[in-house]
N, C-alpha and C positions, 0 to 999 in steps of 0.2 A: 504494500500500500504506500502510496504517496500522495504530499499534500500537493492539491491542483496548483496549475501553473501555465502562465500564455503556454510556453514550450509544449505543453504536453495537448492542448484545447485549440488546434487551426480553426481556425477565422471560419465560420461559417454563416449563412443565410442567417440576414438580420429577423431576428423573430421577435423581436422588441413588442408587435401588434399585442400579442397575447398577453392576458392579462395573470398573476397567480395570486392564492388566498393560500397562507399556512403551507409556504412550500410546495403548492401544490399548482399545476398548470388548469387554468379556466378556462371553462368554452362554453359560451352562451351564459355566463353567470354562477355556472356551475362546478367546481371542482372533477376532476375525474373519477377519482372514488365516489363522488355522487352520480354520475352517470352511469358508473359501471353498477352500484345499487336500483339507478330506477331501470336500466334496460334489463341488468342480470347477469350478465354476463362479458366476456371481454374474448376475442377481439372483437372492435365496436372504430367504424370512421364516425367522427362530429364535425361538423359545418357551423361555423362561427357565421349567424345570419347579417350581426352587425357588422363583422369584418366586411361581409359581400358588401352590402351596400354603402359601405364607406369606398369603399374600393370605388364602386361603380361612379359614385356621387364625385368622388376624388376626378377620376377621369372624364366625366363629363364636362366638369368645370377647369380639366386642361385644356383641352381639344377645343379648337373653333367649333360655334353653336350647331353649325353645320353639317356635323360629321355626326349621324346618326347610329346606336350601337345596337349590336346584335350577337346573341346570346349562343355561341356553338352549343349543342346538349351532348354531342361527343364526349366532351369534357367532363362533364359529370350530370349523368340522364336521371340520379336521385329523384323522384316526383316530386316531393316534398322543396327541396332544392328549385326545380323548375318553376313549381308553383309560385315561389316568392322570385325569381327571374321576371315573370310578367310585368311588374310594377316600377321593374328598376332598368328596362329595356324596351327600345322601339319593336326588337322582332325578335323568330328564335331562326337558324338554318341546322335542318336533320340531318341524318347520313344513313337512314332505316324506316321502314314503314314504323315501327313501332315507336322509335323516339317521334317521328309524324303525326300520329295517334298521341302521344302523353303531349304534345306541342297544343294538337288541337284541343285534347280537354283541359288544360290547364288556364285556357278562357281568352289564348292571345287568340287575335284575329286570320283567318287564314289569310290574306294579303298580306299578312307580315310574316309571313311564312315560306323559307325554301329548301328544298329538298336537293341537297349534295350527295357525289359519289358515282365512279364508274359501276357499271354491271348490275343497274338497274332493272328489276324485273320488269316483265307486263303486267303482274297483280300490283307492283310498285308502281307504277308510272298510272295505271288506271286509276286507283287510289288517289294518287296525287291529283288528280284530273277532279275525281269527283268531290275532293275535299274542297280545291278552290284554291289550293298551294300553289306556288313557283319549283318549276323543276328548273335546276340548275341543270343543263345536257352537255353532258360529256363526248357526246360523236354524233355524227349527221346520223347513225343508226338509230339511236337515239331521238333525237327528233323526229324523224320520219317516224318511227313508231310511237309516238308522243299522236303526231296527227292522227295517225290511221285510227289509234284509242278513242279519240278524239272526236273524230268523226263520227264513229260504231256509237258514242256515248251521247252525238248531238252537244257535245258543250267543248268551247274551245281552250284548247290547255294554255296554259300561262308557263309563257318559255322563256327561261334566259339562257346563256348561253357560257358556260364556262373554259375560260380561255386559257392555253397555257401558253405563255408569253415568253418572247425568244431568252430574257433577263432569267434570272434566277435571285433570292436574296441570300447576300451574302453573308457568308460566320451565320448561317443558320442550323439550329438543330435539326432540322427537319425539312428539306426543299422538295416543295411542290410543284418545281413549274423549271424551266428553262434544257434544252435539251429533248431526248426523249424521255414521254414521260406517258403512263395511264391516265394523267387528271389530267380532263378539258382537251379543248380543239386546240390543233397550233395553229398562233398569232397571222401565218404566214397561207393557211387557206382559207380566213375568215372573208377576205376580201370575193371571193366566186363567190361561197357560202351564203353569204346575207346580201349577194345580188338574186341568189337564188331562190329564196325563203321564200313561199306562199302565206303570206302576211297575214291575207282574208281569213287564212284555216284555224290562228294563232293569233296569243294578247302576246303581244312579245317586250318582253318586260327591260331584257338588259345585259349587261356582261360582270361578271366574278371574275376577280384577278385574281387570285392567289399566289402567292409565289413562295410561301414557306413560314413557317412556326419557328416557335421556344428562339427569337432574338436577344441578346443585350448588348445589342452595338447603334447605340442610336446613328450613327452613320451608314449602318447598310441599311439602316431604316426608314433613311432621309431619300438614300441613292433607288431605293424598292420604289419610294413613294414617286419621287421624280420620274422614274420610269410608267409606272402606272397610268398615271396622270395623261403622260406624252402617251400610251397607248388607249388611253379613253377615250380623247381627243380625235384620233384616227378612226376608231368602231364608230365615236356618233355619227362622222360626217360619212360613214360607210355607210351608216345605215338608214332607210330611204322614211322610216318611220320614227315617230318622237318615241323615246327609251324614258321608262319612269326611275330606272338607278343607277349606279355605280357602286358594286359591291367590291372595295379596296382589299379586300381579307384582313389577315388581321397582322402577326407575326412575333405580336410586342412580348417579350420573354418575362421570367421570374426566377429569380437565382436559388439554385439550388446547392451547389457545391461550393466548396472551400475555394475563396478568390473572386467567386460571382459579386458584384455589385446590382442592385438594384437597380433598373434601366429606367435615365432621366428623360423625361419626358418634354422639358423644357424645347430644346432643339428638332425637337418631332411638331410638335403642337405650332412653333411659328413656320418651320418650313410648311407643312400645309395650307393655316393660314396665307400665303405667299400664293401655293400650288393654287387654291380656292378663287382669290384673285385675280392671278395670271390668266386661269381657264375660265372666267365665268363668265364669259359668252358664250363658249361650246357647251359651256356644263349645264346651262341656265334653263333653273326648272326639275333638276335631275338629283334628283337625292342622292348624294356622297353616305355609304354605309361601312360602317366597320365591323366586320365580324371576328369578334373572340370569345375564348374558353376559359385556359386556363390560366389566362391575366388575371381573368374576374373572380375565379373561386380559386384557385389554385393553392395561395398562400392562405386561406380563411381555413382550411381541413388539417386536423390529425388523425394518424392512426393509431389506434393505443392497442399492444397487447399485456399478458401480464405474465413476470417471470414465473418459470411452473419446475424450473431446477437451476443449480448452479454446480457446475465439476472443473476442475482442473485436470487438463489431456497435457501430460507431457510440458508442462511450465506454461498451458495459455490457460487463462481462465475466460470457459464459455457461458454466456445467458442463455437459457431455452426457456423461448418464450411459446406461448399458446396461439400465436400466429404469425405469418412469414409470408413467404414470394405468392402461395394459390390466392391470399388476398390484398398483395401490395406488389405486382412484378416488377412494375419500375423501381422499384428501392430495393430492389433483386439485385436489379444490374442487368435484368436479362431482357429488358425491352427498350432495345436497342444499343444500349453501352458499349463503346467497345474499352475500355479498362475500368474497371468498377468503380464508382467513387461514392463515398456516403452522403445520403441524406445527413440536414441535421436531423439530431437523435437528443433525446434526454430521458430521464427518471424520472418521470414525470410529479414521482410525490416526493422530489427529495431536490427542487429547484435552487437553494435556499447553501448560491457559490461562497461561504464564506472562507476565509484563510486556513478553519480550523478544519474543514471538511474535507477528509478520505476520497481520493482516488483511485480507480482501478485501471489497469490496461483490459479490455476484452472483448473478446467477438461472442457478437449476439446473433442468434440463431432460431429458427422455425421449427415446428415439430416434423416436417417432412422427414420423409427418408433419400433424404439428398444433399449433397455438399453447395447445388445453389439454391438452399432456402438460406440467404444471407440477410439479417437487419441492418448489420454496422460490423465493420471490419476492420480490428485492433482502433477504438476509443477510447480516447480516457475517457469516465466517466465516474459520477460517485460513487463509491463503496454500495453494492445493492444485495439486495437478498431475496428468498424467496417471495410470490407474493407482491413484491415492485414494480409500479408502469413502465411501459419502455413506449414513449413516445415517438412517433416519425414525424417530421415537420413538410410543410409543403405536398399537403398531402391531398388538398381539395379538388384534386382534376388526375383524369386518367388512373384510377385506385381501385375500387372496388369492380368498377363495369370492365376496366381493362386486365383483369385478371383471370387465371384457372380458378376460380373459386372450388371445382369440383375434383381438382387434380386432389389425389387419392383420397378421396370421400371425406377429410375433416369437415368438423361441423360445420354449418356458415357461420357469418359473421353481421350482424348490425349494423345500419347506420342513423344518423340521427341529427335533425337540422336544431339547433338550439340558440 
């Protein structure tokens, strides 16, 4: 055991948000030990409702008035989560008939509604028709089968057009666009394409840029947008009919690993403003939309499980906790990683960093039977024992829905919006 120390605690994701009572991390007012008493059991994700809406409120008061948001449910399809997204968002965009369905009951409007994602069914694409949604189309196949639905059903489908633009965004986690790619039409046969389009058949609503996720380089955020913009520009005067949007996507990051800085929104927020200006004669009239996920909830969620042994293998001393990778794969390392790096992680009832308090070296681990059910990999942390929370931080987006929950039949697990 050793007494904590910068050396020993790298720099991780500012968690400053959350609040603690008695040592203890709070979420929604609540202590953990009081959550894990009213749900019953642990592992359990909680959603901090006031985090979201601080967030949301935060960003809308960056951003020129302009720039209207929308809500990915990719990110976290929680109902309960969705339900309170209504009131704090212009729209939501799907990626499933079913997240489609939890959009439309959840009381948003289907005009503020669009459906993303290659390899669209015909029972999806009908659906989408008869809700009254925007299908985002990813290839002229796509479209033409949009009509033909369309047609058979007497009502006309609400198309936009999803583009994949020759740019890509750069130092992105995740690039959606530039190059070949499965998402959206390229930039470069749009021009036949929308000489082509039977108008009459179709509301046709507009173009999705996307170009890529998880940023925190406000420069290639700037350089995304400036391209964007110059590509919007080109689609409206392509197209022979008035467009009701521009859907920018989104890209804007949230720091997760040791070194990450929280991405300043400053230098984003006036180059748009700028962009807004510059274009608004082409644009005018034409709703500027941003669509994100896990900006909005990403940092408001933990995962809490609870230590269930403690052993030392050979001079390491391991946590086994009562949940791991089947309900948290990103904090795995195994969706997408390629060298693993830790979430922040904490004890959750033992917050309380004084000089005098115990540290341990240790890897903390999942009940699987597998070497990549990983929590955290050699952290210092406090001295803990049987019984102690082990916290995952940044845990609001891609958690629970993006997991094997089923991989080798452990229990599920809760979630809970507080």
């Amino acid at each position: 055991m050793t007494k904590a120390s910068p050396r020993q605690a790298p720099k991780h994701a500012d968690i400053s948000h959350f609040a603690s009572r008695n040592n203890e991390l709070v979420i929604g007012g609540k202590t953990i030990s009081q959550i894990d008493k009213l749900i019953g059991s642990t592992p359990f994700y909680a959603y901090d409702k006031d985090l979201i809406a601080s967030k949301v409120a935060d960003l809308k008061t960056a951003l020129p008035a302009k720039i209207q948001l929308h809500y990915a449910i990719k990110a976290n399809p929680y109902p309960s989560l969705v339900h309170f997204m209504v009131d704090h968002v212009n729209g939501f965009d799907v990626a499933s008939k079913k997240e489609m369905l939890l959009a439309l009951q959840s009381g948003m409007p289907a005009n503020e509604i669009s459906f993303a994602g290659p390899g669209k069914t015909q029972d999806d694409i009908q659906s989408a028709i008869v809700a009254g949604i925007t299908l985002h189309t990813e290839s002229a196949t796509e479209i033409n089968r949009a009509i033909a639905i369309g047609e058979n059903l007497a009502i006309k489908p609400n198309i936009a057009i999803r583009v994949n633009p020759a740019f890509e965004l750069k130092a992105s986690g995740m690039k959606m666009a530039g190059g070949s790619k499965p998402f959206g039409i390229d930039e470069e046969l749009l021009p036949q394409l929308l000489n082509e389009l039977p108008y009459d058949k179709i509301n046709f609503q507009g173009f999705h840029i996307f170009a890529g996720s998880q940023n925190l380089k406000a420069e290639a955020i700037i350089e995304m947008h400036q391209k964007t913009f110059a590509l919007a520009q080109q689609l409206v005067t392509l197209t022979p009919v008035k467009i009701a949007y521009i859907n920018i996507g989104g890209g804007l990051g949230i720091p997760y690993f040791p070194g990450e800085q929280r991405l300043e929104l400053g230098e984003i927020s006036s180059n748009l403003t700028e962009l807004l200006q510059q274009y608004q004669e082409a644009l005018a009239d034409i709703d500027i939309i941003m669509e994100l996920g896990r900006y909005l909830v990403g940092e408001a969620g933990v995962y809490v499980s609870k230590i269930v042994d403690k052993k030392v293998s050979r001079d390491t001393t391991y946590l086994v906790c009562d949940g791991g990778l089947h309900h948290h794969l990103s904090n795995s390392g195994n969706f997408g990683q390629v060298i693993r790096k830790n979430y922040p992680v904490s004890i959750g009832n033992k917050l309380n960093n004084t000089s005098e308090q115990t540290t341990e070296l240790v890897n903390i681990v999942g009940p699987l039977c597998t070497p990549l059910d990983i929590i955290a990999d050699r952290m210092h942390l406090p001295t803990s024992d049987i019984g102690d929370y082990v916290v995952v931080y940044q845990s609001g987006a891609y958690g629970a829905s993006a997991s094997p929950k089923d991989f080798l039949s452990q229990p599920e697990l809760t979630e809970i919006l507080l």
